[in-house]
N, C-alpha and C positions, 0 to 999 in steps of 0.2 A: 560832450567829452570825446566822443568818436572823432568827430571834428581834428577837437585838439590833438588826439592819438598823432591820427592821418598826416596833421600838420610837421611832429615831429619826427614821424617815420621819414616824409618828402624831405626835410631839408637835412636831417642828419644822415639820407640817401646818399645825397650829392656828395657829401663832406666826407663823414666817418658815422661810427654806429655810437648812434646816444649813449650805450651806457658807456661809452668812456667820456664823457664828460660828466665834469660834478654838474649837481642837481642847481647849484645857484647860475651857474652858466647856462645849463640849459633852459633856466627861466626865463634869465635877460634875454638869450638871443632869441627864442620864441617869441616872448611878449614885445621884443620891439620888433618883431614883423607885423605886431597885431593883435595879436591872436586875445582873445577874452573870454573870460567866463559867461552864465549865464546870466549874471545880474550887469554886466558889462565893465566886471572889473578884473583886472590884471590875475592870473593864477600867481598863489603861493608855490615855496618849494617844495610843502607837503601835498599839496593838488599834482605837481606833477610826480611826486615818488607813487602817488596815489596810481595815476597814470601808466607809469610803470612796471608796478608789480600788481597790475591786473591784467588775471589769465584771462578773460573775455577774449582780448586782442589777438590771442594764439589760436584760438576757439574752447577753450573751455567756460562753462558757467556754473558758478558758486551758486547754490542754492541751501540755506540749512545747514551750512557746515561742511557739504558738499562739493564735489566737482563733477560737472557733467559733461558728456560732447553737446556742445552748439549744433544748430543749422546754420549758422552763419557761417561765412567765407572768412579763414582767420586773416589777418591784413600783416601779421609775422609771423617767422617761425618759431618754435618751439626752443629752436636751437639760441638762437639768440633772446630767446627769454631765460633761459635760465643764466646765458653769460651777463644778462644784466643785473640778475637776483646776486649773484656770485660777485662781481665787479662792486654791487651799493653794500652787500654785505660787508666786504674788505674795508673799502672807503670807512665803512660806520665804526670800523675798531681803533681804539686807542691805538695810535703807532708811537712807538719807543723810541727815544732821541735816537738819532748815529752817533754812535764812539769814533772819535779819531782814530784810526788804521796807527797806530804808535808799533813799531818794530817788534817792543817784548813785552808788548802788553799782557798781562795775566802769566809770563814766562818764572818770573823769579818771586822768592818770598825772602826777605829780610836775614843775615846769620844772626843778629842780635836778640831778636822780637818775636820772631815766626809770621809777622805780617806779611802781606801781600809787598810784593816793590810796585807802584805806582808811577805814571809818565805825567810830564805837565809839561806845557810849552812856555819857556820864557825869552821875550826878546829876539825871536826868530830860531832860538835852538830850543831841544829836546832836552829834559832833565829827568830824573831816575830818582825815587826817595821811599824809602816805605813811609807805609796810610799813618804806622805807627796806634792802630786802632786798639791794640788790647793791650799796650804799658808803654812806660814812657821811654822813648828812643835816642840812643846820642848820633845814629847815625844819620850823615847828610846830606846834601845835594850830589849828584855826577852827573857829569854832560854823557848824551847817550853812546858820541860817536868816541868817548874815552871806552868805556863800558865795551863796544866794538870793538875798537882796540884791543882790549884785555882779550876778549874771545878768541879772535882771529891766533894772537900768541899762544895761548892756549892750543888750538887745534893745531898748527905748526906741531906741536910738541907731541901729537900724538896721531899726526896725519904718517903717513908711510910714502917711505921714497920710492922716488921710481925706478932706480936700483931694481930693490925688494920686491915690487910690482913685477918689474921682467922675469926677474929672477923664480917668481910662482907663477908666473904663466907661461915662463918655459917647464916648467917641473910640472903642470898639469896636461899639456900639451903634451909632454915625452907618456904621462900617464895614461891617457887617453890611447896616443899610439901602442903602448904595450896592450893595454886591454884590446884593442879593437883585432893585433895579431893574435894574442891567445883565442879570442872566441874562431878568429880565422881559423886558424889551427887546428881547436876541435871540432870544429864543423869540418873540414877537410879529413880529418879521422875518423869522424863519424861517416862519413860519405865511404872513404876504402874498406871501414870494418862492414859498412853493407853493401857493397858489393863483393867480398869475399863471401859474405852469408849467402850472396845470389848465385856464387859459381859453386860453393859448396849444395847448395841445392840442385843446381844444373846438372851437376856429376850425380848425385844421388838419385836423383828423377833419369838420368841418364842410364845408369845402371842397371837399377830395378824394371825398364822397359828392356835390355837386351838378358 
């Protein structure tokens, strides 16, 4: 089994790191370089998962339920043993179909029904319909780029001109500049009331020494 390790370390050297290949690939391309078991027959893909989720190869050895430091020289690192635990773990889970990317998907629910509005592709366009899942529905089909349509006129109608826009960014800007003279202001006030504090002192320290 060392063998075979070694075998797979050498040639997914060259290439890329084993665990990104699935387990059935890495069997093929292994076993038609050669490579065999003890009884001289072909490894399964559970002989080589076996393979590689055994710490021996990093240097660790299982004894009893156990892990212990080896004296052996480990022929991987550490680090790429756990990215290959990590990497077959993922591969081993159910993955979940992909959803078509549909514009509003999950966006809208039904004014009739309270349903979900649902997307379905017919004949190269987009169409819009509630699931209609909890009563019975009279409403129908709509093309999605109609449905766009409607939005876009909607936002117009409550978009703001750009008039209005200038008109508040000049009225925050003149804001801005009043505020920033007032604080001028009192800070320049504040600066002359203390220096009159300092020449009223000056005079008093002044006097009391003659």
């Amino acid at each position: 089994m060392l063998k075979g390790y070694l075998n797979i370390i050498h040639y997914f050297n060259r290439t890329a790191q084993p665990c990104e290949y699935p387990l059935a690939q890495i069997r093929k391309i292994i076993n038609g370089l050669g490579f065999v078991g003890k009884k001289g027959k072909m490894l399964s893909v559970s002989n080589y998962q076996y393979l590689l989720q055994n710490p021996f190869y990093h240097g660790l050895i299982r004894y009893g339920g156990e892990f212990y430091e080896g004296k052996h020289e480990p022929i991987i690192t550490k680090k790429l043993f756990d990215l290959c635990q990590e990497v077959m773990a993922n591969k081993s889970k159910p993955k979940s179909p992909k959803l078509k990317p549909y514009t509003y998907r999950g966006f809208f629910r039904c004014g009739e029904c309270g349903c979900f509005i649902t997307t379905e592709t017919q004949k190269g366009h987009n169409y819009l319909r509630c699931t209609k899942r909890k009563n019975p529905c009279s409403q129908r089909y709509a093309r999605e780029d109609a449905i766009t349509s409607q939005i876009r006129e909607v936002i117009k109608k409550v978009s703001l001109s750009s008039a209005w826009v200038n008109a508040s960014i000049n009225y925050f800007e003149n804001e801005k500049m009043k505020i920033a003279q007032a604080e001028s202001s009192f800070a320049q006030k504040a600066r002359n009331e203390l220096v009159e504090i300092e020449t009223k002192l000056d005079r008093r320290i002044s006097r009391e020494k003659i």
